[in-house]
Every structure is written in structure tokens, then in C-alpha cells.
C-alpha positions in Angstrom: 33.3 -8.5 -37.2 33.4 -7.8 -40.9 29.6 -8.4 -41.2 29.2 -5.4 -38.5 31.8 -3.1 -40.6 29.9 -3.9 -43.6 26.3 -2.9 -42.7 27.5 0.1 -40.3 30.0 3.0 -41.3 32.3 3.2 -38.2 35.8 4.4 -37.2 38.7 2.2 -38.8 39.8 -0.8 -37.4 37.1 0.0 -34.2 37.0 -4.0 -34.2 40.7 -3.7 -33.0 39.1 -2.6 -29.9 37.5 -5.2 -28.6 38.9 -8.5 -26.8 38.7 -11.8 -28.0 35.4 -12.1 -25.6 33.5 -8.8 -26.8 34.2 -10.4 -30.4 32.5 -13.4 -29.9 29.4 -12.4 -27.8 29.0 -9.6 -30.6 29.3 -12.4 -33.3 26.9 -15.2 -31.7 24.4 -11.7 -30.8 24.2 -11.2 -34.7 23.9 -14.7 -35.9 21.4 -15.5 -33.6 19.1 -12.5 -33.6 17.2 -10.8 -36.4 19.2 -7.6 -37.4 16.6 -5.2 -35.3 16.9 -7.5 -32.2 20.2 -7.2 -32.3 20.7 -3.7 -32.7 18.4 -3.5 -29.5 20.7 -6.2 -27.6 23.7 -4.4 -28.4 22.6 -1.0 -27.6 24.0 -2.1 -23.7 27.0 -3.3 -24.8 29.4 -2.7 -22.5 31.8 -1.6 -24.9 31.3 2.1 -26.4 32.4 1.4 -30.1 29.5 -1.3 -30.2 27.2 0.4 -28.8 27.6 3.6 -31.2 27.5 0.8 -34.1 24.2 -0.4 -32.5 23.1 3.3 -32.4 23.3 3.8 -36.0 21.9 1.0 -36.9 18.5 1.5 -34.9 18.2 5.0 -36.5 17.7 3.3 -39.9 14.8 1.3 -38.5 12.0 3.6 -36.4 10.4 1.4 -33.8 9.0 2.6 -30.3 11.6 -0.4 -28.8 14.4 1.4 -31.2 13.0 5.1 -29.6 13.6 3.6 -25.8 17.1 2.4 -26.9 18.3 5.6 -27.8 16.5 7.4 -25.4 18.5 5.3 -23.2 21.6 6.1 -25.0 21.2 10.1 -24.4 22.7 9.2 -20.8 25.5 7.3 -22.3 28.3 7.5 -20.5 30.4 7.4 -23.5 29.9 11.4 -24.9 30.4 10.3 -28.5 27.2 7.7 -28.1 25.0 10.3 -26.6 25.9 12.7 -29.7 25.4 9.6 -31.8 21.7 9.6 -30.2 20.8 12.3 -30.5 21.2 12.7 -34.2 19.4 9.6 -34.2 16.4 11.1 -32.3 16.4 13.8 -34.4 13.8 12.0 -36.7 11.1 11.5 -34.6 10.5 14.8 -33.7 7.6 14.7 -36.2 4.0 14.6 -36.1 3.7 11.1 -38.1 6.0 9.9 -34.7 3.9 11.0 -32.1 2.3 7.7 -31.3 5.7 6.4 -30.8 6.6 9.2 -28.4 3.5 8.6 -26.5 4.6 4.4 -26.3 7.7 5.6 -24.9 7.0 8.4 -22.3 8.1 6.3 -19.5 12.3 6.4 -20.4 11.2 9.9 -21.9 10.4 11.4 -18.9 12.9 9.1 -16.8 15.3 11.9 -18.7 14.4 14.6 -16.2 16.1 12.9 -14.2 19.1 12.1 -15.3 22.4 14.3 -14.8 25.1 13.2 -17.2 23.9 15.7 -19.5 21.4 18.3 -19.4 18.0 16.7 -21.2 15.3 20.0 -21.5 16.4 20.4 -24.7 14.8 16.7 -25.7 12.0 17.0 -23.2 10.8 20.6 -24.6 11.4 18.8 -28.6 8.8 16.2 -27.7 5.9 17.9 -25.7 6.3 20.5 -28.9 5.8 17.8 -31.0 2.5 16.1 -28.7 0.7 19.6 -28.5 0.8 20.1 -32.4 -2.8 20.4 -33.5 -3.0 17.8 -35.6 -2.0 14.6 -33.2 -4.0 16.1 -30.3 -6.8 13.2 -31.2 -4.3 10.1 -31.1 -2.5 11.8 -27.5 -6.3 11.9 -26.3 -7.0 8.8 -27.6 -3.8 7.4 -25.5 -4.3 9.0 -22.5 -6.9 6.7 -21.0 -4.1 3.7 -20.9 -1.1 5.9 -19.5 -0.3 5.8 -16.0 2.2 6.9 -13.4 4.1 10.1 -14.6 3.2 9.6 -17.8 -0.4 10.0 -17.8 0.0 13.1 -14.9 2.3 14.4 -18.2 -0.8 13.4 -20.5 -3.1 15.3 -18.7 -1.1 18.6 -18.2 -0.2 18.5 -22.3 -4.3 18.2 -22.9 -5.4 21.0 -20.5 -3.3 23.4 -22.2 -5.6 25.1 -24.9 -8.3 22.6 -24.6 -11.5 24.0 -25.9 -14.2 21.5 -23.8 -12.4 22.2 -20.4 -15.3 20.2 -18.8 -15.5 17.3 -21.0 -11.8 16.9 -20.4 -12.0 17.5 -16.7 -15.0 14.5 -16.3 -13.0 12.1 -18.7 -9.9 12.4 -16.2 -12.0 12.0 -13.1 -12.5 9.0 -14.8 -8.9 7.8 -14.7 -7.7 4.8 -13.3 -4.7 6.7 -11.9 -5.4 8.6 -8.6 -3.2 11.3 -9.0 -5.2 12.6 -12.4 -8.2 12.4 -10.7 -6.3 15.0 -8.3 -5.1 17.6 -10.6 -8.1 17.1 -12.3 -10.0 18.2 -8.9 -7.6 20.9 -8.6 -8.2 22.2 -12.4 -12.2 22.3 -11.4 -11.1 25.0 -9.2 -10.9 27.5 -12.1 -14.2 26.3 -13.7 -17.6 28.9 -12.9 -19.3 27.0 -10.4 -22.0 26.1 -13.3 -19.8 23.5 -14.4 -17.7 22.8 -11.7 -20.6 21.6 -9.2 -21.7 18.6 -11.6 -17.9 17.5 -12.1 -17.2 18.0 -8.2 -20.7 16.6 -7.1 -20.0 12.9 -9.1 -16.6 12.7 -7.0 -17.9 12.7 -4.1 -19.5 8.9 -5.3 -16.3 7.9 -6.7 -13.6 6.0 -5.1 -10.5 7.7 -3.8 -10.6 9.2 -0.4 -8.2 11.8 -1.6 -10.3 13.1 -4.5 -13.3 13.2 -2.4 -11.3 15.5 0.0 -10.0 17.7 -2.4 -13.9 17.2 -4.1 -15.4 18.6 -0.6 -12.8 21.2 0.1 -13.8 22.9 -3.0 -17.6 22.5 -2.6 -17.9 23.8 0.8 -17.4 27.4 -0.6 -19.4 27.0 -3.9 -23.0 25.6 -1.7 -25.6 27.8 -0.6 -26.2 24.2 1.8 -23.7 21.8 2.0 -24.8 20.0 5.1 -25.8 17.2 3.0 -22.7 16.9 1.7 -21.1 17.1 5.5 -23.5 14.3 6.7 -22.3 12.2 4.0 -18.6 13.2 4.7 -19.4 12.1 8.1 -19.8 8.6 7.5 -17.6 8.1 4.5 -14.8 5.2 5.5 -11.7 7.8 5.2 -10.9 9.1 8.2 -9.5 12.1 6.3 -12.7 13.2 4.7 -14.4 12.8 7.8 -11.8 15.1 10.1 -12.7 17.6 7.0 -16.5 17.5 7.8 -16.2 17.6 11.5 -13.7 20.7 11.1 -16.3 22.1 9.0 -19.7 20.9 10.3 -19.9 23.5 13.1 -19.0 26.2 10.8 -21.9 25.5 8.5 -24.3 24.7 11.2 -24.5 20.8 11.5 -24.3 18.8 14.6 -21.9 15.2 13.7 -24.1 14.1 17.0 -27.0 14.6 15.4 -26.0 13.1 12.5 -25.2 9.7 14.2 -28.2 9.6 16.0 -30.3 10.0 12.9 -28.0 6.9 11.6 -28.5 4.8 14.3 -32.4 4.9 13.9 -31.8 3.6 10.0 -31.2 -0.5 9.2 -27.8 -1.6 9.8 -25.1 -0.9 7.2 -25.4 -3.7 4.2 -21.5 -3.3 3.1 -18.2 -3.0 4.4 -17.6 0.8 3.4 -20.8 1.7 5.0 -19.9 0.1 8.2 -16.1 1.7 8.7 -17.5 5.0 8.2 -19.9 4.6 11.1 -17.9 2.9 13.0 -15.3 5.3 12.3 -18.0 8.0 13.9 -18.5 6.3 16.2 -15.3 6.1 18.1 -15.0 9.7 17.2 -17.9 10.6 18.9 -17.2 7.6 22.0 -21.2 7.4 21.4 -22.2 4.5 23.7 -25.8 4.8 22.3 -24.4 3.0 19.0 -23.0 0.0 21.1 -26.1 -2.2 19.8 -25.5 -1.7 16.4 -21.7 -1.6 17.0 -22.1 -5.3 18.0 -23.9 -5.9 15.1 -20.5 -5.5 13.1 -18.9 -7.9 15.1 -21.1 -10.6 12.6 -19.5 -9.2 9.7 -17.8 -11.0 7.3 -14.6 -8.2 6.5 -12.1 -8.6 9.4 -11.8 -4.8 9.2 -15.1 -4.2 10.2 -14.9 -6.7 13.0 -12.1 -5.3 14.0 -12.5 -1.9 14.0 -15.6 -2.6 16.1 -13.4 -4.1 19.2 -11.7 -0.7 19.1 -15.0 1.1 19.0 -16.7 -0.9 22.1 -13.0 -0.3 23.8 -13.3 -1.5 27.7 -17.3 -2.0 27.5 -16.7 -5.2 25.2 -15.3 -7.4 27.1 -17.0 -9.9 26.5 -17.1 -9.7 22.6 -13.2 -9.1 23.4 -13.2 -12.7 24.8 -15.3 -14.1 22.3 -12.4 -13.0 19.1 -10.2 -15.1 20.7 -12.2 -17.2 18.5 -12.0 -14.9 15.3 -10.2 -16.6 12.1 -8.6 -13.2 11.3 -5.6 -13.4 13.2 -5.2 -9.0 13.2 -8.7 -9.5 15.3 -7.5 -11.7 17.2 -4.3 -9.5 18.1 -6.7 -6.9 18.7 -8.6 -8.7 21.4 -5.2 -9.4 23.0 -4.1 -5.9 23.1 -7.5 -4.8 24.5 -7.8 -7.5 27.1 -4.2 -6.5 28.2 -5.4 -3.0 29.0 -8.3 -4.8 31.6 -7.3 -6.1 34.9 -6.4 -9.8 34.3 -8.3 -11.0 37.3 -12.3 -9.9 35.8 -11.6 -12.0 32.7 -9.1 -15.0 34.2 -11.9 -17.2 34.8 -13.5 -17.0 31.0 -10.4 -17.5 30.0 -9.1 -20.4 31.9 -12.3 -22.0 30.5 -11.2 -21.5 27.0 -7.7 -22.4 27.9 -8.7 -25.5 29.6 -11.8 -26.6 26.8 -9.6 -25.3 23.5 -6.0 -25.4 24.1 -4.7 -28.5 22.0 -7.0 -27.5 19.7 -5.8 -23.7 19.2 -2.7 -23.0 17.1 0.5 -22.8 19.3 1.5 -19.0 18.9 -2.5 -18.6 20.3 -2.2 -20.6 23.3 0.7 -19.5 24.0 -0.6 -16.0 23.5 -3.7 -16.6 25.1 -1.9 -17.7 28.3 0.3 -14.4 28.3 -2.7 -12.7 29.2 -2.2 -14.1 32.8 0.9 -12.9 35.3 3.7 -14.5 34.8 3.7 -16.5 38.3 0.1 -17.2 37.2 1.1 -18.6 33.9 4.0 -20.8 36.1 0.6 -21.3 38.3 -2.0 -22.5 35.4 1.1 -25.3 33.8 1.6 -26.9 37.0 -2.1 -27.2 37.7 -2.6 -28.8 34.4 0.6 -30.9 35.2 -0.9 -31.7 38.4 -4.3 -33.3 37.0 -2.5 -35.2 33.8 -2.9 -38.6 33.7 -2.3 -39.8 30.3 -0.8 -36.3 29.3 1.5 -36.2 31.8 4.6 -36.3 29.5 3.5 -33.8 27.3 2.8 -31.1 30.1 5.9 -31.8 31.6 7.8 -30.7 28.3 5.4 -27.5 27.9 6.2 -26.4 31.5 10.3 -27.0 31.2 10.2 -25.3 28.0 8.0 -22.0 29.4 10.8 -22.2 32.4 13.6 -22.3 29.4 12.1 -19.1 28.0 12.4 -17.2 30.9 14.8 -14.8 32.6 13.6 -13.4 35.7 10.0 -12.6 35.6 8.8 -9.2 37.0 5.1 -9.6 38.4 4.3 -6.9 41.0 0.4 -8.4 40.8 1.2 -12.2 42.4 1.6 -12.5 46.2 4.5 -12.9 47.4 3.4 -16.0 49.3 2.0 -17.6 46.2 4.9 -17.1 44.1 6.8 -18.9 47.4 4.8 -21.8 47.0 5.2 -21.9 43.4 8.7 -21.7 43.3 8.8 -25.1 45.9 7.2 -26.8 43.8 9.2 -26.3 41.1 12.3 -27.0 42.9 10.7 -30.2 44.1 10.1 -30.9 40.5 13.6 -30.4 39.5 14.4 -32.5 42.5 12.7 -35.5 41.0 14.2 -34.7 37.5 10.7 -34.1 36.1 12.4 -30.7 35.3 15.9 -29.8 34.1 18.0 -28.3 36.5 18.2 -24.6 36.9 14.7 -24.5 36.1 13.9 -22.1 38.9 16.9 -20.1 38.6 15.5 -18.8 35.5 12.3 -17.6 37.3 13.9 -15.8 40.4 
């Protein structure tokens, strides 16, 4: 402890404070860490009188990991180590800092907040220092690699007396983060429409379905024609945009029909963005002239397309339905169930008795399993003992697979079965429980 009392001013006898414990893991922090490290380390001490040491010793040595540390310490809950930060602050409130303040914006603006004490005061101190004149070049140079909160914070601090609004406005259309490319949509909105068009025209062939929204929301009114843009809206993959262009298509004299049909007569779509947004227009529309081409999708190689073309075909794809029982993907697959469900079990039972019958010790359990669900339950009870019934060699295993279906049921309720079938059914499973082939109570758990 005397090495801390001799490089730190502090109270007297602080050291008196601390417990045998605190002494030693501050002693072995010191001697095993250079003198900046451990300043950092110690600035979340748990006890107050080491942490105000730690304080004063990372305002001797300005750093952007010393800036975080007492930006940390400004919602001490200790009142003397917040005063003891903020004097230490106090120094880089300076242009020459300004890079540092822009390494540290995260735990800067984390301040806001914060409620232990009342932060404006520091926030307004560092956006005064970032909008000085003289370090606008190194906060623009900086703002391309900011992100979150900070870079939204970036971007407000560079449209405030900016001189080349546009140049500005196209560099943070440009941004990797989504919500700049936002407000910076929304700041085209007080450009002339001389400058604004170009800016709002090259968003609508950039990625983010929200941009391209708030992009098309703000051309609509500026265009002497903006169908184009509406036809293109049309087809985009985001369901948002295209709500936008069918709300407004009528109003500016465009036909989404129309639209379609003129698609439909062009090649097939050569990517995956191109085929959601017909697709998507398709289902809009419930357009059963695009069915061939809506098949076509079921080749594609991006299990959204493939799926979203089952939804699109709905009950007049059957067939395709059946045929993704098949499909790796297993959210296809689930699809096909859930569509098959809402057919009548009865026009597809005997397609799928075929597959069941040809595939099933070759299909993954939860898909047989799945696969027979399809059926009514006495018809499930039905297909097992059928299959149990022509084993030979298998024998043993069916006879497992139909006492554990029995085990996993309680009560079944299947108004589709006859009552006469399900009779028959259940004497045949008493008659197997009879034998022992099946454990007892087997049909209990059926009736």
C-alpha cells in the first residue's frame, strides 16, 4: 500500500480502509500490471477510496481506454469519485482530444442514460467540442466506422451547418448502418427537388427495404411520372414497399394487374430477390395465370423462394405440396404439412401411403412420424397394423412402433373414421394385447 500512497495524493491513512483481502488483490493488481493497466483494473474496484486513487491516476495519463474509465466513473455510486471524474474529464474537452471523444462515444452517450446524476452538462461539453471548426475533418473522417447510436449521433453533429448538404446526404446513404440511411432519407426531404431526386432515385437500388420506403414515399410527390417507380415497387421482395405502391398505384393511374401480366410474359426471375417480389405479387393478386411460372420457383435453390411458392399455389398445388415432403429445407417441408392439413385427407392418402410405404425407414423419424399425422388418427392406428400385418422379418420392429404410437395417446377425437371401422380396429388391438404382442392398456388409451 505505500507504493499506491506514494504515486497518488489521497486522504490519510485511506489504506486503513481496506480489509486484509482488498489489500492484497490491490497489491498483486500493481505488481503484475503496468501502472496504466492497473489504473484501468482498479477503476471497478469495489472499494470507493481505490477507485478515486485509480481516478487520479488515469487523469495523468490521457488514453481513449482512460476516457471510458472515467466516463464510467461519472455514475459512481460513490459522490466523491464522480466529482473526482469529472475534474479529471475536464481535460479533454479540447480540440487536440476530439479523436478520443469520438473512440469513446459508445459509454459517452450510454450517459444519457444514466440517473445517478444528471449527465447534460458532459454531453453538451463534448458535442461543443466535436462541432468546433477545426476537427470537423477527423469527425467526418470517423464517421464511416461508427455505428449504432453513435454514428445516428455522428450524423446529426455533421448536418448541422454543413455547407455540401448533398455530398453529405449521398455519403450517409452509403452507411453500413440502416438507421443513417433513414434520417438521411428523411434530411432529403428539405433538399429542392434538383438535388433530392438523384439522392432519392439511387435508394431505390440500394438494400434496405425501409430506406426504399421512406425513398418512394418522398418521390411520389416530387414525379411528374412515377409509375415506373410503382412497377418497380411492385415487385421489390419487401412486402412493405409493395403495400406502398399498391396504395398508391391507383392514385397515380397504374394497374398492379397489369403490371404482373407484363412480368409474366418476361424470362423467369435469375435471383432470389427477384423471385420473392413476384411471388409476393402474386399471392397479392391470387393470379392463377402466374401458376406456370410460380412452379418454376419450386426449382430454386433458396428455400424461401420454394417456399413461399407453396403458399402462392395454396390448394391448387397439391401435388407440388406432396412432392416437398421431399424438400431438404425442413421450414418447406413444414409448409407442405400445414397446407396438406387444410385439404381433405382422403384426395391425397393414396400418394401418400406410397411414400409412406416406399420411404419410411429411410425418412428421418420426426418426418415419418409427421408424415403419418396427416392421416385420422384411427387411420394412423389403421396404416401400423397393416404394416404389422404384412411383416415378416420386421415384425419386431413394427410391433414396438405401434405400442409406442398407442403409448402416446389419450383418447383420440376423429369425427372422420366410421364408427364401424374404428370397431374393428379397436378388436384387433385388444386381440393383440391379448397375445401380449401389445402391453396391456393399450386400447384404453385409444377409447
Amino acid at each position: 500500500m505505500d507504493d499506491m500512497e506514494a504515486l497518488i495524493p489521497v486522504p490519510l491513512s485511506w489504506h486503513s480502509q481496506l480489509s486484509d483481502y482488498e489489500s492484497g488483490r490491490v497489491r498483486e493488481v500493481l505488481e503484475n500490471l503496468d501502472r496504466h493497466s492497473a489504473w484501468l483494473e482498479l477503476s471497478r474496484f469495489g472499494n470507493g477510496f481505490v477507485r478515486q486513487a485509480a481516478v487520479r491516476g488515469l487523469s495523468a495519463q490521457p488514453s481513449a481506454e482512460a476516457l471510458a474509465a472515467l466516463l464510467e466513473r461519472l455514475n459512481d455510486w460513490v459522490p466523491q469519485v464522480r466529482q473526482e471524474a469529472a475534474d479529471a474529464v475536464e481535460a479533454y474537452w479540447a480540440p487536440e482530444h476530439a479523436g478520443l471523444l469520438l473512440q469513446t462515444l459508445a459509454p459517452l452517450l450510454a450517459l444519457s442514460g444514466k440517473q445517478r446524476a444528471d449527465h447534460g452538462a458532459t454531453l453538451e461539453r463534448a458535442t461543443a467540442v466535436l462541432q468546433l471548426a477545426q476537427v470537423r475533418d477527423e469527425v467526418h473522417g470517423a464517421f464511416g466506422a461508427c455505428r449504432g447510436k453513435a454514428a445516428r449521433f455522428v450524423f446529426e453533429l455533421l448536418l448541422k451547418g454543413v455547407e455540401d448538404r448533398p455530398a453529405l446526404l449521398a455519403m450517409a446513404l452509403r452507411h453500413p448502418e440502416v438507421s443513417v440511411r433513414q434520417m438521411a432519407v428523411d434530411a432529403c426531404a428539405e433538399l429542392p427537388d434538383a438535388q433530392a431526386l438523384p439522392l432519392l432515385e439511387a435508394v431505390m437500388h440500394s438494400c434496405g427495404a425501409s430506406v426504399r420506403v421512406k425513398a418512394l414515399r418522398l418521390l411520389l410527390p416530387r414525379l411528374a411520372d412515377c409509375r415506373g417507380y410503382l412497377a418497380q415497387a411492385l415487385l421489390d421482395p419487401s412486402g412493405a414497399l409493395r403495400c406502398l405502391a399498391h396504395w398508391a398505384a391507383p392514385r397515380h393511374g397504374l394497374d398492379p394487374r397489369e403490371v404482373l401480366l407484363a412480368r409474366l410474359q418476361q424470362p423467369a426471375p435469375g435471383n432470389k430477390r427477384q423471385w420473392l417480389g413476384l411471388l409476393g405479387l402474386v399471392r397479392e393478386l391470387q393470379e392463377p395465370q402466374a401458376d406456370a411460372m410460380v412452379r418454376q420457383a419450386l426449382a430454386s435453390p433458396a428455400p424461401s423462394v420454394r417456399l413461399q411458392a407453396l403458399q402462392t399455389l395454396g390448394e391448387r398445388g397439391m401435388s407440388e405440396q406432396l412432392a416437398a415432403l421431399d424438400d431438404p429445407s425442413d421450414k418447406v417441408f413444414d409448409c407442405a404439412l400445414g397446407l396438406l392439413r387444410q385439404q381433405p385427407w382422403a384426395v391425397f392418402d393414396e400418394a401418400l401411403e406410397l411414400r409412406l410405404d416406399q420411404q419410411w425407414h429411410e425418412l428421418p423419424k420426426a418426418r415419418r412420424w409427421a408424415m403419418l399425422g396427416l392421416k385420422p388418427s384411427w387411420r394412423q392406428l389403421e396404416y401400423l397394423l397393416w404394416r404389422l400385418g404384412q411383416a415378416t422379418d420386421e415384425r419386431a420392429y413394427w410391433r414396438e412402433a405401434l405400442a409406442r404410437w398407442c403409448d402416446a395417446r389419450y383418447g383420440m377425437f376423429d369425427p372422420v373414421t366410421p364408427k364401424p371401422l374404428r370397431e374393428a380396429l379397436a378388436q384387433r388391438v385388444k386381440a393383440l394385447e391379448e397375445t401380449g404382442e401389445l402391453p396391456a392398456g393399450s386400447l384404453t388409451r385409444l377409447l
